[in-house]
C-alpha positions in Angstrom: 27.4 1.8 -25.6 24.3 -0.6 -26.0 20.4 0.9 -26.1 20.0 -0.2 -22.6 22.9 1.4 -20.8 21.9 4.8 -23.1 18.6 4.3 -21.8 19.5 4.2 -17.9 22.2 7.2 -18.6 19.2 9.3 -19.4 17.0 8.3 -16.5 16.6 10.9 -14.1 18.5 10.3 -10.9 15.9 9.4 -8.7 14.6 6.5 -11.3 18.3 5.4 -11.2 18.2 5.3 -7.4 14.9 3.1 -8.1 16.0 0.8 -10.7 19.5 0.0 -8.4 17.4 -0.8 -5.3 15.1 -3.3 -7.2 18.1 -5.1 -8.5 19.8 -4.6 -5.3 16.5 -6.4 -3.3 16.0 -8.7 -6.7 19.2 -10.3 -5.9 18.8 -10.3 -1.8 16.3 -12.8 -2.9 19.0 -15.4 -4.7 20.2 -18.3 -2.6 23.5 -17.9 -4.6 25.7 -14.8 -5.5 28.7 -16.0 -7.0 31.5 -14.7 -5.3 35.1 -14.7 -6.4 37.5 -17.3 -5.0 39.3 -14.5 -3.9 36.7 -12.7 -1.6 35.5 -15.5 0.0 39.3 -16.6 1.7 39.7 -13.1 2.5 36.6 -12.8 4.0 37.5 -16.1 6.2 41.1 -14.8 7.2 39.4 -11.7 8.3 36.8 -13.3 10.5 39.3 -15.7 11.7 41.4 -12.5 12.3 38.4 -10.2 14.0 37.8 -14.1 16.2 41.6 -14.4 17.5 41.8 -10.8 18.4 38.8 -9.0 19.0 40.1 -5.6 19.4 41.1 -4.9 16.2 37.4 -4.4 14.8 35.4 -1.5 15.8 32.0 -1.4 18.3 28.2 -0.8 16.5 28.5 2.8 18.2 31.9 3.1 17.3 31.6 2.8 13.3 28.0 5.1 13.3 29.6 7.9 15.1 32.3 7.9 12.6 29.8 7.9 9.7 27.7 10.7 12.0 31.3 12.7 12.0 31.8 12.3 8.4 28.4 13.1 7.1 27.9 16.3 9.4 31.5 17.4 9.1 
């Protein structure tokens, strides 16, 4: 391992939780995210799937109840 991935290992978890969401909302802020070829036409066919046949994705309510189900058992 390298000094800097020792160094976050022994961060306690709540600066780890810290130091994700300031890269998370550090890259938020980039016009470009390079994304892999790979993502990007699966992420088309799905839409284009979701578009021809909207039934097969799930409401707003629909997904947070399931999360509320999961979470609270």
């Amino acid at each position: 391992m390298d000094i800097y991935t020792d160094n976050i290992q022994n961060l306690p978890e709540l600066d780890k939780l810290l130091l994700v969401q300031r890269i998370w909302d550090d890259l938020a802020l980039s016009d470009t995210i390079p994304l892999p070829d790979w993502l990007v036409s699966e992420t088309r066919r799905r839409r284009e799937e979701l578009i021809e046949n909207p039934n097969l994705g799930h409401s707003q309510e629909e997904v947070f109840n399931r999360i509320r189900v999961w979470r609270d058992g």
